[in-house]
C-alpha positions in Angstrom: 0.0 0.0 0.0 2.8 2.2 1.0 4.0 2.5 -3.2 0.4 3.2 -3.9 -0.6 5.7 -1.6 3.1 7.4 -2.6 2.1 7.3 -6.3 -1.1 8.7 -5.8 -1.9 12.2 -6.2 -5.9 12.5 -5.8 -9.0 11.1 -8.1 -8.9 11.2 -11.4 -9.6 14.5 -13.5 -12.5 12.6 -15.2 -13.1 9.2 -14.5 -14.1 6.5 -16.4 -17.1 7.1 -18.8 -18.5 3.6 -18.5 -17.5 -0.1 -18.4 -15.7 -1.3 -22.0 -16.7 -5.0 -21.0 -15.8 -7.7 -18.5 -14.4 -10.8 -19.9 -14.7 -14.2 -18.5 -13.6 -17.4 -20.0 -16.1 -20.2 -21.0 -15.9 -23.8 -22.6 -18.6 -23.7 -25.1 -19.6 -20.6 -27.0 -22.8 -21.9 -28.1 -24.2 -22.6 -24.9 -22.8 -19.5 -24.0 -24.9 -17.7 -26.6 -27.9 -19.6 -25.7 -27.8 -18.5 -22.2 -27.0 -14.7 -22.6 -29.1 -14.2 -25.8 -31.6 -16.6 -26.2 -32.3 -16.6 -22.1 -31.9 -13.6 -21.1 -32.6 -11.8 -24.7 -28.6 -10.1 -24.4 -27.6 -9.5 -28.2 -24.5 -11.0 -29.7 -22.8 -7.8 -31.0 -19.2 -9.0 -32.2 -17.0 -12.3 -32.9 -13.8 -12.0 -33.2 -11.4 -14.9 -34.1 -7.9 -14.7 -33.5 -4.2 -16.4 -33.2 -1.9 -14.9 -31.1 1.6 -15.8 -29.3 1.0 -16.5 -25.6 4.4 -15.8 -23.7 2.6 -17.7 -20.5 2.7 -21.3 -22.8 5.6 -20.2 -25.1 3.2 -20.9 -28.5 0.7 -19.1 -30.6 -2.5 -19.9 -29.4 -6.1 -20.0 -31.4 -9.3 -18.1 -29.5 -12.6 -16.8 -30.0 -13.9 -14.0 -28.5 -17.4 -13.1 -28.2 -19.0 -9.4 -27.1 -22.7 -9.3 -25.6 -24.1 -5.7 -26.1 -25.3 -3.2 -23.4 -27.4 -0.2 -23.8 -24.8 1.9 -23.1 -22.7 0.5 -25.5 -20.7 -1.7 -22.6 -20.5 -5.8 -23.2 -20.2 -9.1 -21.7 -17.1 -10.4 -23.3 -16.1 -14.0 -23.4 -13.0 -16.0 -24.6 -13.2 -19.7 -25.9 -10.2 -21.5 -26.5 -9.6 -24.0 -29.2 -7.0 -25.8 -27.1 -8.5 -27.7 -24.1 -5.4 -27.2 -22.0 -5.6 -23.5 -22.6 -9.0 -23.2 -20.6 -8.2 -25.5 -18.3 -5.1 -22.8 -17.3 -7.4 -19.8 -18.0 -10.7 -20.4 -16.6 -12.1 -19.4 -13.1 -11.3 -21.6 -10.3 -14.2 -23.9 -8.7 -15.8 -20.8 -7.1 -16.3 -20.7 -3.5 -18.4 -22.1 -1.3 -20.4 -19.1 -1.0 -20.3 -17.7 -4.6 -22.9 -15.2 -4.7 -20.3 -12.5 -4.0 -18.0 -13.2 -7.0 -20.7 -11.2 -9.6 -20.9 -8.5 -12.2 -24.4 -6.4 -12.3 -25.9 -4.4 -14.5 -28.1 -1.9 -14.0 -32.1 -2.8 -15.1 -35.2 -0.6 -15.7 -38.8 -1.6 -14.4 -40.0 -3.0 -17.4 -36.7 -4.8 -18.2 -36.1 -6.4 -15.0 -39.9 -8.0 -14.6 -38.9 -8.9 -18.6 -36.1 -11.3 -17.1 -37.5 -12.7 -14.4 -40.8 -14.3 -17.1 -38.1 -15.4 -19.0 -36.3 -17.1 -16.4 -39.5 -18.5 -15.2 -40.7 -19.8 -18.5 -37.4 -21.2 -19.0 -36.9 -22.8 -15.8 -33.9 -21.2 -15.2 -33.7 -20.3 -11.3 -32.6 -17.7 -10.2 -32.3 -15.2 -6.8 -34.2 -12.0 -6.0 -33.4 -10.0 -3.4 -34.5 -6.5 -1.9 -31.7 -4.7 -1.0 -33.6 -1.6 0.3 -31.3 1.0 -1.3 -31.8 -1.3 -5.1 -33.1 -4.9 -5.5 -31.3 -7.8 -7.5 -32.3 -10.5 -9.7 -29.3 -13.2 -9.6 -28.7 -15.9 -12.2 -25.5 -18.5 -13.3 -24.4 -18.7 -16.5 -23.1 -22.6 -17.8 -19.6 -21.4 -17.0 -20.7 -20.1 -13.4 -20.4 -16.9 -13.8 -23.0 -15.2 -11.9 -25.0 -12.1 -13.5 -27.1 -9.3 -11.4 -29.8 -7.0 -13.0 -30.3 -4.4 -10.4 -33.4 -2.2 -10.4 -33.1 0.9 -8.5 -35.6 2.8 -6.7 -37.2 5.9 -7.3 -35.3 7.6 -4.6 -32.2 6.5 -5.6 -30.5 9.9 -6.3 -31.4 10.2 -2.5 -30.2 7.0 -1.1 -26.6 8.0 -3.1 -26.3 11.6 -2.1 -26.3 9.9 1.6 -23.8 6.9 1.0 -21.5 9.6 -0.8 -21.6 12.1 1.8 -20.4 9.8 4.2 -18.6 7.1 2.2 -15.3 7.3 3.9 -16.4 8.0 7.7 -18.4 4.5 7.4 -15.6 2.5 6.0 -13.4 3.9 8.5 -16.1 3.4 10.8 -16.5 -0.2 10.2 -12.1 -1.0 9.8 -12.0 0.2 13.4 -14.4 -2.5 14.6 -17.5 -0.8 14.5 -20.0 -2.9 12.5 -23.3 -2.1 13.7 -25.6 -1.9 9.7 -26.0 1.4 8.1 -28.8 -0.3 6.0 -31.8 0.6 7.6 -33.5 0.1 3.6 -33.0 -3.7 3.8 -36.4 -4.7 2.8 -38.3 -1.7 2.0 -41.1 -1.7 -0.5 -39.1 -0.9 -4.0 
């Protein structure tokens, strides 16, 4: 920590303008594909097939990499290998025995969240809600166990952030000290 904190001279000037992607490695495109845009309805927007030289296994390996779109212009991306050995050294590891934390979310509208959970449903597929109080969260796996959140925020949202900003650091300090009484008295709340 000490080289960061030495490095660091303050936030950014202008942050980032919004996730590029998040990339995850898979064994099968096409149940891949099935899952993000035939479940879930999450187009596929590029393919791109590739060779390159791989300095970690000293030989030019063969991939394909595949881009899910977002409104905002963000993506899912995902890398299949044509080598079995390569996913085998790239893949996650088993994930944990409590895995709902390892996740990426995205953020959902009304009409598009109660859109996802009937398609789940009809599906099968299962899948977790839960109220968070300050958002709430529809959870699902993908084949590869990568697990996917569609948050829905509330109509006071710009509220409920204005708060957590204005005391961001003083509860995070608050809570390394030892001091973990909850700060979410939302939890549960009508959304």
């Amino acid at each position: 920590m000490d080289t960061i904190e030495s490095k660091a001279t303050g936030l950014l000037s202008r942050l980032p303008s919004r996730l590029h992607h998040n990339a995850f490695v898979v064994k099968d495109h096409e149940a891949n594909r099935r899952f993000f845009e035939d479940l879930l309805g999450i187009p596929l927007v590029a393919t791109w097939c590739e060779k390159n030289y791989s300095a970690e296994v000293q030989r030019e390996v063969e991939f394909c990499h595949t881009f899910f779109g977002m409104a905002d212009g963000g993506a899912l991306a995902f890398f299949q290998f044509a080598d079995p050995e390569l996913y085998e050294m790239t893949r996650a590891e088993k994930p944990a025995k409590i895995g709902r934390y390892d996740h990426i979310a995205f953020k959902a509208e009304p009409e598009t969240y109660e859109e996802l959970k009937r398609r789940m449903e009809r599906a099968g597929e299962k899948y977790r809600e839960t109220n968070h109080g300050y958002c709430k969260s529809i959870y699902v796996s993908s084949p590869d166990g990568l697990i996917v959140e569609f948050t829905q925020d509330p109509e006071d949202v710009a509220e409920i952030d204005a708060l957590r900003r204005a005391d961001a650091h003083s509860e995070l300090a608050r809570w390394l000290s030892g001091d973990r009484r909850t700060n979410n008295e939302l939890r549960g709340r009508t959304i």
